[in-house]
C-alpha positions in Angstrom: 49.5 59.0 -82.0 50.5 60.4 -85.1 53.9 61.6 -86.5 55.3 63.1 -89.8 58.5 61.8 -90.6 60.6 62.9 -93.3 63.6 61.2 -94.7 66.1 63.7 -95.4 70.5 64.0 -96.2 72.6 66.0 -97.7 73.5 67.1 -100.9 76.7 64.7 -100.6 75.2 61.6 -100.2 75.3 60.8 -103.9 78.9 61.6 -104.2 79.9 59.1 -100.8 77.9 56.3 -101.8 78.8 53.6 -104.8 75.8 52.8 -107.2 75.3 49.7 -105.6 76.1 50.2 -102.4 73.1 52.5 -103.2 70.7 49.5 -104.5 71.4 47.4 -102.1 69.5 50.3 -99.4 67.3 50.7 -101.4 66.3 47.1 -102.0 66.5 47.0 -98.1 63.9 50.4 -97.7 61.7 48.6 -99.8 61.7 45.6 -97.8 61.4 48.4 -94.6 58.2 49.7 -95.5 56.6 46.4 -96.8 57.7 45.2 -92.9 56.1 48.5 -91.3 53.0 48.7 -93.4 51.1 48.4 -90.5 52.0 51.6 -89.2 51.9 53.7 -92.1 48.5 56.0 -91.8 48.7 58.4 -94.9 50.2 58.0 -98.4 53.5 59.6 -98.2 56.3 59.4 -101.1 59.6 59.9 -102.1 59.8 63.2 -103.3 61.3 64.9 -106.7 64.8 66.2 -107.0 65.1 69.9 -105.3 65.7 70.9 -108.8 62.0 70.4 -109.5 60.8 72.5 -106.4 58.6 75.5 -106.4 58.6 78.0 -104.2 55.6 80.5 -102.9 56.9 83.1 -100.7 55.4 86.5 -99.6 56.8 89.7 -101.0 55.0 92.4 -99.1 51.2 91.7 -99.2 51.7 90.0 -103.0 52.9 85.7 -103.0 55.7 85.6 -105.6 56.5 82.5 -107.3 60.0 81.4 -107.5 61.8 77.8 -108.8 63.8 76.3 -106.1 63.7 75.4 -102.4 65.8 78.4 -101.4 65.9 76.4 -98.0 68.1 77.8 -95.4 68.8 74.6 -94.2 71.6 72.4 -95.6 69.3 68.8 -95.5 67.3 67.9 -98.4 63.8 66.6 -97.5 63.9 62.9 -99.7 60.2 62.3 -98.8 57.5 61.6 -95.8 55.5 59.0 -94.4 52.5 59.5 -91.4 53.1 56.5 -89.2 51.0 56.0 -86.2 52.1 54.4 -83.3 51.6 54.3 -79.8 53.8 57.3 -79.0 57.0 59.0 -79.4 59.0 56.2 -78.1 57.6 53.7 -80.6 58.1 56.4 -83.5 61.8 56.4 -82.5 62.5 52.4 -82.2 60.4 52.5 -85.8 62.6 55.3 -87.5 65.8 53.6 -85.6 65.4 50.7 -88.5 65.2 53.1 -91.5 68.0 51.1 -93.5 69.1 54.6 -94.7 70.6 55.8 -91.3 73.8 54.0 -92.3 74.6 56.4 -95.1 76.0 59.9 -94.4 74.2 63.0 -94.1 71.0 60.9 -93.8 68.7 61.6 -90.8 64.8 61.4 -90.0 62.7 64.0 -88.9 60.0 62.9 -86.3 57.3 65.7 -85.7 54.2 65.1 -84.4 50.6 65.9 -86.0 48.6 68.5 -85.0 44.7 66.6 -84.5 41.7 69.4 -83.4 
């Protein structure tokens, strides 16, 4: 089965973590998905800053184009992956390793994908 999941935190996370406490995770995610390949389906990245994000929202019956996430939500989306495993059990033991989840305001989504 197939699942989105998507890496995300909060806006504090740069401020609680030291530089290299910071490349040391990092070194360690590398090492996560060279480990998990297997189960990766889809390209999937590490996304931009928020600064960088676009918006297209509808403003009556015209889109309107706007900078920014404008996100309700406090958690930053930090990329995505499409993993397939055997089901949502195996998604969860997978995401469980993510070497991220130590760091605060770091969690991962896991939603399934829609197949027709």
């Amino acid at each position: 089965m197939k699942y989105a999941i998507m890496f995300t935190s909060t806006p504090e996370l740069d401020a609680a973590v030291s530089p290299e406490h910071s490349d040391e995770v990092y070194r360690r995610i590398y090492e996560w998905f060279g480990t998990h390949s297997v189960a990766m389906t889809e390209s999937g990245a590490e996304l931009q800053p928020v600064s960088t994000a676009t918006t297209v929202r509808r403003d009556g019956d015209q889109p309107v184009v706007t900078d920014g996430p404008f996100s309700e939500a406090k958690e930053v989306v930090g990329g995505f992956q499409v993993i397939d495993v055997a089901d949502l059990d195996a998604a969860i033991a997978l995401v469980k390793t993510w070497p991220m989840l130590e760091l605060p305001g770091v969690a991962v989504e896991i939603r399934p994908i829609v197949v027709y």
